[in-house]
C-alpha positions in Angstrom: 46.6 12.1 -12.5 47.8 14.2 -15.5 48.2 11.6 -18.0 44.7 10.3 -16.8 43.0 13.9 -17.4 45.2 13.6 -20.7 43.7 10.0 -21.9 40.4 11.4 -21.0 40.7 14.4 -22.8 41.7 12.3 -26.2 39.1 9.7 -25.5 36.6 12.8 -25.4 37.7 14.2 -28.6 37.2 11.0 -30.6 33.5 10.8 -29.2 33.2 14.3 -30.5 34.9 13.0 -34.1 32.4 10.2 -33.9 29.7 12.5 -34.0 30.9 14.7 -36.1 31.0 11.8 -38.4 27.8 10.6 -37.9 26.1 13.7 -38.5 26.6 15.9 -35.5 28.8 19.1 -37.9 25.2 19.9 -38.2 24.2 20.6 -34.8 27.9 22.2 -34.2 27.3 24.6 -37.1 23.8 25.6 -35.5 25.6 26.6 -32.5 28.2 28.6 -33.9 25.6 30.1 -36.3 23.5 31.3 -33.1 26.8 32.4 -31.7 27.4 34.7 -34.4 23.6 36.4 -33.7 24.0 36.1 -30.6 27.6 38.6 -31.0 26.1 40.7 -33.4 23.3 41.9 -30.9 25.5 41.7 -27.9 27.5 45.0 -29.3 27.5 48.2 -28.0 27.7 50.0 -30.7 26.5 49.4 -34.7 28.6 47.8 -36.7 30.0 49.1 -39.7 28.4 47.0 -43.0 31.4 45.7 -44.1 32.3 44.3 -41.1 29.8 41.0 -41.4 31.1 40.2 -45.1 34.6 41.1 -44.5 34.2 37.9 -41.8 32.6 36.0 -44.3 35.1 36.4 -46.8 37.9 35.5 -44.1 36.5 33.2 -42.7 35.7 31.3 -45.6 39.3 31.3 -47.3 40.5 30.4 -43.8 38.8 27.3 -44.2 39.3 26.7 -48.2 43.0 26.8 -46.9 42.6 24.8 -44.5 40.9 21.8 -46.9 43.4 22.6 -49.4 46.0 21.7 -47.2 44.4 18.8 -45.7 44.2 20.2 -41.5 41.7 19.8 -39.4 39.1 22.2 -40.1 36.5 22.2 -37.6 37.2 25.6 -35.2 37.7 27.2 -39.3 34.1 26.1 -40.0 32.8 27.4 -37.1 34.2 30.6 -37.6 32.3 30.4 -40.7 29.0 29.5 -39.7 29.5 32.8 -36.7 30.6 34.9 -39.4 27.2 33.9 -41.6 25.0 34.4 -38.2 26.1 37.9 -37.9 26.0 38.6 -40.9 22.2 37.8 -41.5 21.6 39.3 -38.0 22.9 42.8 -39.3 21.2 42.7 -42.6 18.1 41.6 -41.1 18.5 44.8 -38.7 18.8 47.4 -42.4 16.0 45.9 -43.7 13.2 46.0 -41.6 13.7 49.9 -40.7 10.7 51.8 -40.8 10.0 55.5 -39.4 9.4 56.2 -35.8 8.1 58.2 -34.3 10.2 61.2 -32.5 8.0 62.6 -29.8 4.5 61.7 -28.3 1.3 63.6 -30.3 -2.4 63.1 -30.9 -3.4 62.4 -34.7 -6.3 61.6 -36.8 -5.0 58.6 -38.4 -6.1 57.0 -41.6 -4.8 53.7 -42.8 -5.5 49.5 -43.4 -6.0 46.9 -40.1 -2.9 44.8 -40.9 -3.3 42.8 -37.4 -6.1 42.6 -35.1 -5.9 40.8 -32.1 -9.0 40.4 -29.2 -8.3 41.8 -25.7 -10.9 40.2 -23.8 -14.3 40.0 -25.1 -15.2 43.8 -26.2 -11.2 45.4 -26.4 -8.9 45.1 -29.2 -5.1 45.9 -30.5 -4.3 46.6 -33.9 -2.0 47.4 -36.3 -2.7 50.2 -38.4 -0.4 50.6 -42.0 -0.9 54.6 -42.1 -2.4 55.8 -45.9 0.3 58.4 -46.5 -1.9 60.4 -48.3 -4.6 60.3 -46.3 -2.9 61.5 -43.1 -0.7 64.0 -41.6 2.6 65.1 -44.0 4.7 64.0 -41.1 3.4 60.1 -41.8 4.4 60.5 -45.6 6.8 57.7 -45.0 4.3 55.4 -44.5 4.0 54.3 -40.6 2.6 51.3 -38.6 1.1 52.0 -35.2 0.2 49.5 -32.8 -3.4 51.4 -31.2 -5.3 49.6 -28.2 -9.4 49.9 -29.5 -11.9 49.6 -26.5 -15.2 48.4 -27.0 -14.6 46.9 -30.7 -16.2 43.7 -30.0 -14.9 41.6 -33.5 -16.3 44.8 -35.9 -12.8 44.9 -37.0 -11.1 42.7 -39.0 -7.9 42.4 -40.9 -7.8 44.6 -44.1 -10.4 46.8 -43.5 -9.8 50.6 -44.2 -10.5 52.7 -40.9 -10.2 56.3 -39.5 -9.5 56.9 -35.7 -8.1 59.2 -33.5 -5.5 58.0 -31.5 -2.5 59.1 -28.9 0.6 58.1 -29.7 3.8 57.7 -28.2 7.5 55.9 -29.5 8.4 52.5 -28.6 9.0 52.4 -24.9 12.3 51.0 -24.2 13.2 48.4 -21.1 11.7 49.2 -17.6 15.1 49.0 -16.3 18.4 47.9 -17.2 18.1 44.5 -18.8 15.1 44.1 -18.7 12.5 42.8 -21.7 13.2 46.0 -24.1 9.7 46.6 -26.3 11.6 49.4 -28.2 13.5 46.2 -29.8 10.5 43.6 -30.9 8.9 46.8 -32.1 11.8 47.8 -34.3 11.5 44.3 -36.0 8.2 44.1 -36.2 8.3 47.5 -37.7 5.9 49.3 -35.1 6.7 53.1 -35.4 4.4 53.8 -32.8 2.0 52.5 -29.3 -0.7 53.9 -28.3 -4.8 54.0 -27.7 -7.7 55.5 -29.3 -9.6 58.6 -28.1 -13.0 57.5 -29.3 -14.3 54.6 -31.6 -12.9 53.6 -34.9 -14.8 54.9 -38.1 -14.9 52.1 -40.5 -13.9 53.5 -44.2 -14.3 50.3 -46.1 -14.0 46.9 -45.2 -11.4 44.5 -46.7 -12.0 44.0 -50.2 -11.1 40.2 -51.6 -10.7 36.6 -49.6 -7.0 37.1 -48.8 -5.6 33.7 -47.1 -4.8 35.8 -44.4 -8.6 37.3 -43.7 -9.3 33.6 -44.6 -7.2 32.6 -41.7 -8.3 35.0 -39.1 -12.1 34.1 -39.8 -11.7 30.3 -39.3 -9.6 31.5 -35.7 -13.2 33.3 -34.9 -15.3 30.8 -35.8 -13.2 28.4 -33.7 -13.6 30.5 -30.7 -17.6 30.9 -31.7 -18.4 27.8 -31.9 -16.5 26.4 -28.9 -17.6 30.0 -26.9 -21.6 28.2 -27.5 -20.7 24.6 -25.9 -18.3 25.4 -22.9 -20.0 28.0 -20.7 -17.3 28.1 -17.9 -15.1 31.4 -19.0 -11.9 30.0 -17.7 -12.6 26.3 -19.2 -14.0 27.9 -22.6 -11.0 30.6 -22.2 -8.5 27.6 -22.5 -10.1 25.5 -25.0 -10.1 28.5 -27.0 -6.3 28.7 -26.2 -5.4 25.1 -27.7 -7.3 25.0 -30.5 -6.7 28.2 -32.2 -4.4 29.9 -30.1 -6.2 32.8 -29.1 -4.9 33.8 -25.3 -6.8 37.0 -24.8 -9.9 35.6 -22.8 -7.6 33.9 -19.9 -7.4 35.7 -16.7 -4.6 36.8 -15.0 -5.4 34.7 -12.3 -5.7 31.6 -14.3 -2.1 31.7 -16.3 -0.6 32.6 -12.9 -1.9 29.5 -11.6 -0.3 27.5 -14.4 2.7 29.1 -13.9 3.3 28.2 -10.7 2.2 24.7 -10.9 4.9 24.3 -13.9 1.3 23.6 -16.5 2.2 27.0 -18.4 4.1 25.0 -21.1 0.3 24.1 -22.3 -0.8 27.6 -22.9 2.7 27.6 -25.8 1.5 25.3 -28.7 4.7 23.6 -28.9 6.1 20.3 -29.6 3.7 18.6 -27.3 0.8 19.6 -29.0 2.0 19.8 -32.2 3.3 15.8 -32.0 -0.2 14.8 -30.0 -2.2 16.4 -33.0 0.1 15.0 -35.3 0.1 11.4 -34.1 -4.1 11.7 -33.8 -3.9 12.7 -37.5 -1.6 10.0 -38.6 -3.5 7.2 -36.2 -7.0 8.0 -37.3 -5.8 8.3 -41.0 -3.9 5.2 -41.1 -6.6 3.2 -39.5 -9.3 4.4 -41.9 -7.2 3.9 -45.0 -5.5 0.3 -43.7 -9.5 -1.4 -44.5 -9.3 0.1 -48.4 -7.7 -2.8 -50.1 -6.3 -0.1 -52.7 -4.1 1.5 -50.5 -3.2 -1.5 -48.1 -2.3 -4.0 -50.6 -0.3 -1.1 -52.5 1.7 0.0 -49.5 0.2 3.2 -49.5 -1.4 3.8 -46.1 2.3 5.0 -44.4 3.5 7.4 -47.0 -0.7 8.9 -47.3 -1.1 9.1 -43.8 2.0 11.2 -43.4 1.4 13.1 -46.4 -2.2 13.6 -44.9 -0.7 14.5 -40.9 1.2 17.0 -42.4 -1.6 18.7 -44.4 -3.4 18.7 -41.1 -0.4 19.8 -38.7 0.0 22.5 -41.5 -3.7 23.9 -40.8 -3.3 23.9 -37.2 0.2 25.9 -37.5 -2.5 28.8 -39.4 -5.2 28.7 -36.8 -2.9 28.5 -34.0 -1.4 32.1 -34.5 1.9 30.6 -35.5 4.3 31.4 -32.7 8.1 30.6 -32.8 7.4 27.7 -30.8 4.6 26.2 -32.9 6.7 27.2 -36.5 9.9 24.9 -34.7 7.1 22.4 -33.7 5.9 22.1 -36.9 9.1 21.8 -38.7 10.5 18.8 -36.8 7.0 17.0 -37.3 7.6 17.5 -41.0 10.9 16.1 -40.9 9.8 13.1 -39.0 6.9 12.6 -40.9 8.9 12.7 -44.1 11.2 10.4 -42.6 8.9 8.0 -41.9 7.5 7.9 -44.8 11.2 6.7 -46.3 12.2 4.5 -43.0 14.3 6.7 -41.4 14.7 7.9 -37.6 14.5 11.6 -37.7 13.7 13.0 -34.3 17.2 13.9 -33.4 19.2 17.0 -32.4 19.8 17.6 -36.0 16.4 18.0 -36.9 16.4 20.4 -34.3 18.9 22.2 -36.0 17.5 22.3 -38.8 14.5 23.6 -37.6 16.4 26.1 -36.2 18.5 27.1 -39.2 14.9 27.8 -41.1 13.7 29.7 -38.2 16.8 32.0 -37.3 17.7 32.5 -40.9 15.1 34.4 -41.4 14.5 36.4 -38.2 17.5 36.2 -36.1 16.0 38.5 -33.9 13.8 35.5 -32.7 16.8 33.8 -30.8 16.4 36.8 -28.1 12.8 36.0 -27.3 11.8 33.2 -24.2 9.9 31.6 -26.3 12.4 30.8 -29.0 14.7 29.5 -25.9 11.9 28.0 -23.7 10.7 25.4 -26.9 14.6 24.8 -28.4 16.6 24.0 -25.0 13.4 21.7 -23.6 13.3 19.8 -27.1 17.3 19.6 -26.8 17.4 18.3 -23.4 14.4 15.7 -23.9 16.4 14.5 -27.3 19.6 14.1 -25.6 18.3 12.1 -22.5 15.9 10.3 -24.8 18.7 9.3 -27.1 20.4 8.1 -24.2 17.3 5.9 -22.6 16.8 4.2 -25.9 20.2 3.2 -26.6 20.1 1.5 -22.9 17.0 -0.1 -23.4 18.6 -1.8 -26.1 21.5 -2.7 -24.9 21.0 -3.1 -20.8 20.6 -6.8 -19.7 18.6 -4.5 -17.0 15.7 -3.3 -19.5 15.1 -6.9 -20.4 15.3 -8.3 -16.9 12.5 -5.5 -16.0 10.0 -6.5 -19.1 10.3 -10.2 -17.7 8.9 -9.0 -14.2 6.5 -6.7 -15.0 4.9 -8.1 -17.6 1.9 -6.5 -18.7 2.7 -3.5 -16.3 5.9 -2.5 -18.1 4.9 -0.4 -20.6 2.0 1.6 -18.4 5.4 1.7 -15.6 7.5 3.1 -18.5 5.2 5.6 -19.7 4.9 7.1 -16.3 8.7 7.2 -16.1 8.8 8.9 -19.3 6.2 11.2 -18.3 8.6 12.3 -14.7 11.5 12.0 -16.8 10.2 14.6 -19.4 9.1 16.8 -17.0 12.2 17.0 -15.1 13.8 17.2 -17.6 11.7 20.1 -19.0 12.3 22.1 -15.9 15.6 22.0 -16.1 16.5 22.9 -19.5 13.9 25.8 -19.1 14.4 26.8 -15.5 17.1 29.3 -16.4 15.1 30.7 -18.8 12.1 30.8 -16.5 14.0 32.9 -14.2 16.0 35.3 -16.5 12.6 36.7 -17.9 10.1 36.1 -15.3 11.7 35.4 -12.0 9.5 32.6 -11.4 10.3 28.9 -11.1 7.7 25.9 -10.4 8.9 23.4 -7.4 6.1 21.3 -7.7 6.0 21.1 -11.5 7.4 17.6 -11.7 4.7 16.6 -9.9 1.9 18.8 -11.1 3.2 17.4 -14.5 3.1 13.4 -13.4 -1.1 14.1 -12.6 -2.1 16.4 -15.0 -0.3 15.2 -18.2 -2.4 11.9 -18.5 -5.4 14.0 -18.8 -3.9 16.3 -21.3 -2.2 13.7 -23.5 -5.4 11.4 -23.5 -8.4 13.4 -23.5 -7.6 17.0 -24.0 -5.9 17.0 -27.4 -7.4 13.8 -28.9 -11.1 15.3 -28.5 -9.1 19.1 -29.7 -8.6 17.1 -33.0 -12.1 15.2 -32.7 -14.0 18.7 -32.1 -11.6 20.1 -34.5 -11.8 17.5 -37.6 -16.2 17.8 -36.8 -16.2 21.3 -36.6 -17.4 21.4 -40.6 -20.0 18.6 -40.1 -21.4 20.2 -36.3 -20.3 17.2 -34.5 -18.2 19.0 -32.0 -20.5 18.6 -29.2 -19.1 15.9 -27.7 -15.6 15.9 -28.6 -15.8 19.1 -26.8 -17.3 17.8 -24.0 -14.7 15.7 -23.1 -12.1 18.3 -23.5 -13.7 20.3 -21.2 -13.5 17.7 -18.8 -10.0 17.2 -18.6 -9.2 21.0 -18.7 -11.4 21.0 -16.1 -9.2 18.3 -14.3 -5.9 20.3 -15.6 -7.3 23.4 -13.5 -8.0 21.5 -10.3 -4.3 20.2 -10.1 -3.0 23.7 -11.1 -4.8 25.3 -8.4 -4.0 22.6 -5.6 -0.3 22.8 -6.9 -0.3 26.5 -6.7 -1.9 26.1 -2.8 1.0 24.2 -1.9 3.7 26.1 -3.4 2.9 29.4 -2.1 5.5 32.0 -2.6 8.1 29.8 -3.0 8.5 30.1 -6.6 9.2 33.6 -6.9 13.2 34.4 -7.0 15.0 37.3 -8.4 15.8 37.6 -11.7 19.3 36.0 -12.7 21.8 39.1 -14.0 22.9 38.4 -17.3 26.1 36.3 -16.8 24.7 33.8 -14.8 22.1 33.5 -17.1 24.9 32.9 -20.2 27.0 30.2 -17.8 23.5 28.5 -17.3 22.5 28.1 -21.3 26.5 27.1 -21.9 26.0 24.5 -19.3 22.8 23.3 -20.5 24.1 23.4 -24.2 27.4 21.4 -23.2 24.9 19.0 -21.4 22.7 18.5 -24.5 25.5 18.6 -27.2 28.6 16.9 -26.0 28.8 13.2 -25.8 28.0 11.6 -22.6 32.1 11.0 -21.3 32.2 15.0 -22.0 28.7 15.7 -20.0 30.5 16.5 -17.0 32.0 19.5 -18.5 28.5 21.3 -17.7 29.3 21.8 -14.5 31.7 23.7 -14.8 29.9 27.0 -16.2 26.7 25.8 -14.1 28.6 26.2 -10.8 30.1 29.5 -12.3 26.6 30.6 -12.9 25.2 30.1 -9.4 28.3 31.9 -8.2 27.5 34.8 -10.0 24.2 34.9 -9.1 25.0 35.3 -5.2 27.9 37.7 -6.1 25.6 39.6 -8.4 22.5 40.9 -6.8 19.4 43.0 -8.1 20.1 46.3 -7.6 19.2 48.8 -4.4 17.6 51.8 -7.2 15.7 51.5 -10.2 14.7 54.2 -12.0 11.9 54.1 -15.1 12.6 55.4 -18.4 9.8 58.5 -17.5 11.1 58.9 -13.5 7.1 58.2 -12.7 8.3 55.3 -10.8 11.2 53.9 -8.7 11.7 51.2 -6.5 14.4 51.0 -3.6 14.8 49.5 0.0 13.9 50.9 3.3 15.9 50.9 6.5 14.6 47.5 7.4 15.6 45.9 4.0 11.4 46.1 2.6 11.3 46.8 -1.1 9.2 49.6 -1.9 7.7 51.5 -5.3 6.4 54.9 -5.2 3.6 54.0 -7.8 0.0 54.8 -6.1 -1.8 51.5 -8.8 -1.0 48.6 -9.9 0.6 48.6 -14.0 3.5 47.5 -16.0 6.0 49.2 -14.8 5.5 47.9 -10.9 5.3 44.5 -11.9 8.5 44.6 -13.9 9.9 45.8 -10.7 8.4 43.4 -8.4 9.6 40.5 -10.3 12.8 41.7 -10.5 13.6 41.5 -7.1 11.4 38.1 -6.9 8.3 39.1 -5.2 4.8 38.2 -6.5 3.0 41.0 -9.2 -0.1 41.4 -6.8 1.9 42.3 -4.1 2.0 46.0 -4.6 0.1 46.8 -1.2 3.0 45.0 0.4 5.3 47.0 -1.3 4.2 51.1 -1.5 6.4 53.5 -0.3 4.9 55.4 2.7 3.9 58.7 1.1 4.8 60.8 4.9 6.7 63.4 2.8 4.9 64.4 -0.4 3.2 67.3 -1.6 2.7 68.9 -4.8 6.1 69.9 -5.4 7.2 66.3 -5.0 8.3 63.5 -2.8 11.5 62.8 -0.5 12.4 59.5 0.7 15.3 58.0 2.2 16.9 54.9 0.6 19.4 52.0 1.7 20.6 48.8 0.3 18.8 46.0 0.1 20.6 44.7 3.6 18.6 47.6 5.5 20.4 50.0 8.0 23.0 47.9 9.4 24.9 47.7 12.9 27.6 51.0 12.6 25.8 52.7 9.2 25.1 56.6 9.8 21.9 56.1 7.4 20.4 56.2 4.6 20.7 58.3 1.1 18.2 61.2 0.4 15.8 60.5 -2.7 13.9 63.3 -4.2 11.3 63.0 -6.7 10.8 67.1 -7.3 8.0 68.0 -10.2 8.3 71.9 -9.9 11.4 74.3 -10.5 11.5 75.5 -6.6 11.9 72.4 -5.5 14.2 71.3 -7.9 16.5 73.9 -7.2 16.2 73.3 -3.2 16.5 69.7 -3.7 20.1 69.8 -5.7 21.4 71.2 -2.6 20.0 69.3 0.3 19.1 65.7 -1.9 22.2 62.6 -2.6 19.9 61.7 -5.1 17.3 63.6 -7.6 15.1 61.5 -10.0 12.8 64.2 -11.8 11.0 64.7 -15.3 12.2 68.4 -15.5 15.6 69.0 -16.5 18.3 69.8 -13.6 21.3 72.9 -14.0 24.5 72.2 -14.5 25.2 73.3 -10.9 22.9 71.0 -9.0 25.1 69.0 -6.4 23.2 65.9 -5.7 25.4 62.7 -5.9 22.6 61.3 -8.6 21.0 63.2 -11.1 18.2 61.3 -13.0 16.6 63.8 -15.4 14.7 64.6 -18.3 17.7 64.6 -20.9 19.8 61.5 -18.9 16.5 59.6 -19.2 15.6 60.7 -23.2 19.5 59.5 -24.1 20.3 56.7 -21.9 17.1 55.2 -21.1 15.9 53.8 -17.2 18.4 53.6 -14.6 19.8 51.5 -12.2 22.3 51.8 -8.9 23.8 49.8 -6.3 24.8 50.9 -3.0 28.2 50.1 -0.7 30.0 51.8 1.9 32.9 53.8 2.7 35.6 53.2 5.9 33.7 55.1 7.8 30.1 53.5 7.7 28.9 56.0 4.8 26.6 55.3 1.9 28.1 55.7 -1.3 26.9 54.9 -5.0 28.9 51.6 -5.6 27.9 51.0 -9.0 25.1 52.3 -11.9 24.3 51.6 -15.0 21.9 52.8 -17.7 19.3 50.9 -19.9 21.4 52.0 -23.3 24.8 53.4 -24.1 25.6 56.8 -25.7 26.5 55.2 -28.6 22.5 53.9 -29.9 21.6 50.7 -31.9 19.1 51.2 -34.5 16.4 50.3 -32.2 17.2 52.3 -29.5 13.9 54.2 -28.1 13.8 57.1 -30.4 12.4 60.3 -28.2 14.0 63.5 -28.7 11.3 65.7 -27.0 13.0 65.9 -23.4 13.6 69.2 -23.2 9.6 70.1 -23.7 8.5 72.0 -20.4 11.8 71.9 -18.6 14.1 74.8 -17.2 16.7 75.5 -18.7 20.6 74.7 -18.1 22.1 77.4 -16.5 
């Protein structure tokens, strides 16, 4: 048995030389490179600066050794390409710092649109670049402030020079422990500030100049214009609008939920999919228009023009479709293929993935921590691994051939359709972890919902979204448009009757963070390694589902302004003290896997609140079980009395005021833990004796802060002080 696990092992290694040989150091150096991000951001403290060129420098005269002297070289190297990915991870983190803000305050602000994006068809969100001079001396450092508009309509537009009158408020940092962190994107997108305006926006000046930018933005609106005149269903003109120029704002709720849970949501992201369907419509119509010119047929120019001409017009839909991480990576690999092509090469492979990768996450490392960075790279990884794998046995199977003999004519419709499950399943898979990490929701139907709704996206939505889009300058749009209404229209009948028969079923709790690491290893070993070492994958996949069933959500959460927390009843019910619907309870609902609009499900009975504050008591998730002597007390005090009563009666205190040193509750959850540490999290277990106990808690950020940490130092503003 031993020397068989040994022959394997060797035989394994020389696959992996192979590839290495053939091309593959590539795709190895990617993954250490993301590795090395990946570290950087993992850390609980900040790094000193030296620290990412002192592993530079090592690393890279571990490996000039290690050529000079003729070893194998390969764990060096990938050393290396770690040491470069944290290295560009920290330097991207010191330069994109901008000022915060410290504490909450109402301003008159004066500055330049730099972003506008529609909310529907009369709200807005933009992002103001403050005028120093113009504005308060605390904003002398130049801030930008992301500030909700109501009732805009599209009077604003990027570059023009406004006045308003805003609230604003730092970063907000992650709900709960783990979970999405806003404080972070808007540290790299260099928001100082969120907030809304009190009033309407007085317009200064508008944008002086044709910027490409401005240019940009207006083609976007007359996109959604022109298409807003011909489809008069609002969902069905509300998607169109969606995969032609990007623009998600007019879609309901209701609507992306639906696609969601039929496993369609993938076609909301303009990805690879439509990216390669718009593409290949491009190249098609081209080459067929140019093959009937004598000039350009007889010279061998029609390949090489229509490529040159696909990626002119793959380029313009990148601009008008927002240009998302998913779209840029989309984009890239088209450009590589195309390019390819145009010299006879194959060039869809899990190196150009890489590549497309390296140009991505060189530039804003950050991006690897987003879903949709993970969402687009694992899918197009797992559909060029199995692909790879399909072709090479349809060349070489005796089976293939045996298959085109019988079918005849039906092969090829029979094969699409297999590559049609195929990619779906395969889809789900690679994005399933992902799925759940971030929104706790999975689709168990989408295979399915895929095989019947794909046909009508692949051969009449996005052919006519190139038709209407290619007529748009002449007014011929009408009927291209037309047609794509009618297969959205088909698209929305199979999301809804999916969703019907799916229920609730898709809704699990969120995976804790190990499982979710075990799950991208496996999924990377399953992609990467060559098929003899595929098997490896389950090692870390079983590992991951292990630790998902040892790991559970927690019994307590806490939010980073103790307005809301969520915790278990004595029959095991989930409950949120919120009175509305927002944010915050959603966060918490999908947590623990339960649908967002299930909050009447979920309130906590209010028996004993008054002004002073609220007492509940709180168990683990399991309920009161058979010999427990109850629950845990949870107060929720706003005024000093009760405070002060509460830290001697209460096991657990979660309050916005600040508590004495001498409170003796179990938990304390106040002003200044919150304004350091960030939302809160516990777990309950039990003693010998039957008793409740706080097992384990943890806090959204360590004592020792990152650079983009929430930033709010005003806790101690109307609390007691600690005496």
């Amino acid at each position: 048995m031993q020397e068989r696990i040994s022959r394997w092992w060797a035989e394994l290694w020389r696959d992996i030389e192979a590839d290495l040989d053939f091309g593959y150091a590539l795709v190895w150096s990617f993954l250490a490179f993301i590795a090395g991000i990946a570290l950087y951001f993992a850390l609980p403290a900040e790094p000193s600066p030296l620290v990412g060129p002192t592993f530079v420098l090592a690393s890279a005269i571990a490996l000039y050794r290690a050529v000079r002297a003729m070893r194998k070289y390969a764990i060096t190297a990938a050393l290396l390409m770690a040491a470069i990915g944290f290295s560009i991870a920290d330097m991207r983190t010191a330069l994109v710092d901008r000022p915060r803000l410290e504490r909450a305050l109402t301003a008159d602000l004066h500055g330049r649109v730099a972003e506008f994006q529609q909310l529907g068809d009369e709200d807005g969100r933009i992002i103001l670049k403050i005028d120093p001079g113009l504005s308060r001396p605390e904003f002398s450092k130049g801030y930008f402030f992301r500030i909700k508009l109501r009732n805009v309509g599209r009077s604003i537009e990027v570059g023009d020079e406004i006045a308003v009158k805003a609230r604003i408020s730092p970063p907000p940092g992650a709900i709960y422990p783990g979970s999405y962190d806003f404080s972070k994107y808007a540290y790299f997108a260099g928001i100082g500030g969120t907030g809304f305006a009190l009033g309407q926006p007085k317009l200064i000046q508008k944008a002086a100049g044709g910027s490409i930018k401005r240019a940009v933005e207006r083609t976007r609106t007359a996109i959604g214009e022109r298409v807003g005149n011909l489809i008069e269903n609002e969902d069905l003109r509300a998607l169109a609008i969606a995969l032609l120029n990007g623009d998600r704002a007019g879609l309901r709720e209701e609507i992306k939920q639906s696609l969601r849970t039929a496993g369609l949501a993938h076609i909301l992201a303009i990805s690879g999919l439509h990216m390669s369907l718009f593409a290949g419509a491009s190249y098609l119509l081209l080459s067929r228009a140019l093959a009937i010119i004598p000039v350009f047929a007889l010279a061998g120019w029609v390949t090489p023009v229509s490529a040159m001409g696909a990626i002119a017009f793959s380029a313009f839909y990148l601009a008008i479709s927002g240009g998302a991480v998913a779209t840029q990576r989309a984009y890239l690999m088209v450009l590589v293929v195309l390019i390819g092509l145009c010299m006879g090469r194959r060039t869809a492979t899990l190196r150009t993935l890489a590549l497309a990768g390296f140009a991505i996450l060189a530039l804003k490392p950050e991006l690897l921590l987003t879903p949709g960075f993970q969402m687009s790279f694992l899918a197009v990884a797992g559909l060029l691994a199995i692909f790879s794998h399909v072709s090479d046995w349809q060349r070489q199977s005796e089976i293939s051939g045996n298959w085109k003999k019988r079918l005849g004519a039906l092969y090829r419709p029979m094969y699409w359709l297999f590559a049609c499950a195929l990619t779906a399943l395969v889809a789900a898979v690679a994005t399933g972890p992902v799925s759940l990490y971030f929104f706790g929701q999975l689709s168990p139907l989408g295979v399915v919902a895929n095989l019947l709704a794909m046909p009508a996206f692949s051969f009449l939505v996005m052919p006519s979204g190139v038709l209407a889009l290619a007529f748009m300058p002449l007014g011929f749009e009408a009927i291209p448009l037309m047609v794509m209404k009618t297969g959205l229209e088909l698209i929305l009948n199979i999301a809804e009757l999916t969703e019907s028969w799916t229920g609730n079923s898709g809704f699990w709790p969120k995976l804790p963070n190990v499982s979710y690491l075990l799950f991208i290893i496996a999924l990377l070993t399953a992609c990467v390694l060559p098929l003899k070492g595929k098997v490896l994958a389950a090692l870390p996949a079983v590992a991951g589902v292990a630790a998902m069933l040892w790991m559970p959500p927690p019994d307590l959460m806490v939010d980073s302004n103790a307005n809301i927390v969520g915790f278990y009843d004595e029959r095991g019910s989930f409950r949120v003290t919120a009175k509305r619907r927002g944010y915050v309870v959603e966060s918490f609902l999908t947590k623990i896997g339960v649908p967002k609009s299930a909050l009447s499900k979920h309130k906590a009975p209010r028996t004993f609140c008054d002004k002073s504050g609220c007492v509940f008591q709180v168990f683990p998730k399991t309920g009161k079980g058979e010999g427990s002597r109850g629950g845990l007390v949870l107060a929720m005090p706003k005024k000093l009395p009760a405070l002060l009563k509460d830290c001697a009666r209460a096991n657990i205190i979660v309050t916005k005021l600040q508590a004495p040193r001498g409170c003796r509750a179990d938990v304390v959850v106040d002003a200044k833990a919150l304004a350091e540490q960030g939302s809160y999290a516990l777990w309950f277990g039990e003693d010998s004796d039957g008793r409740l106990l706080v097992k384990k808690e943890k806090w959204a950020y360590a004592q020792t802060r990152r650079p983009w940490s929430p930033n709010q130092l005003d806790w101690s503003r109307g609390s007691i002080p600690a005496k």
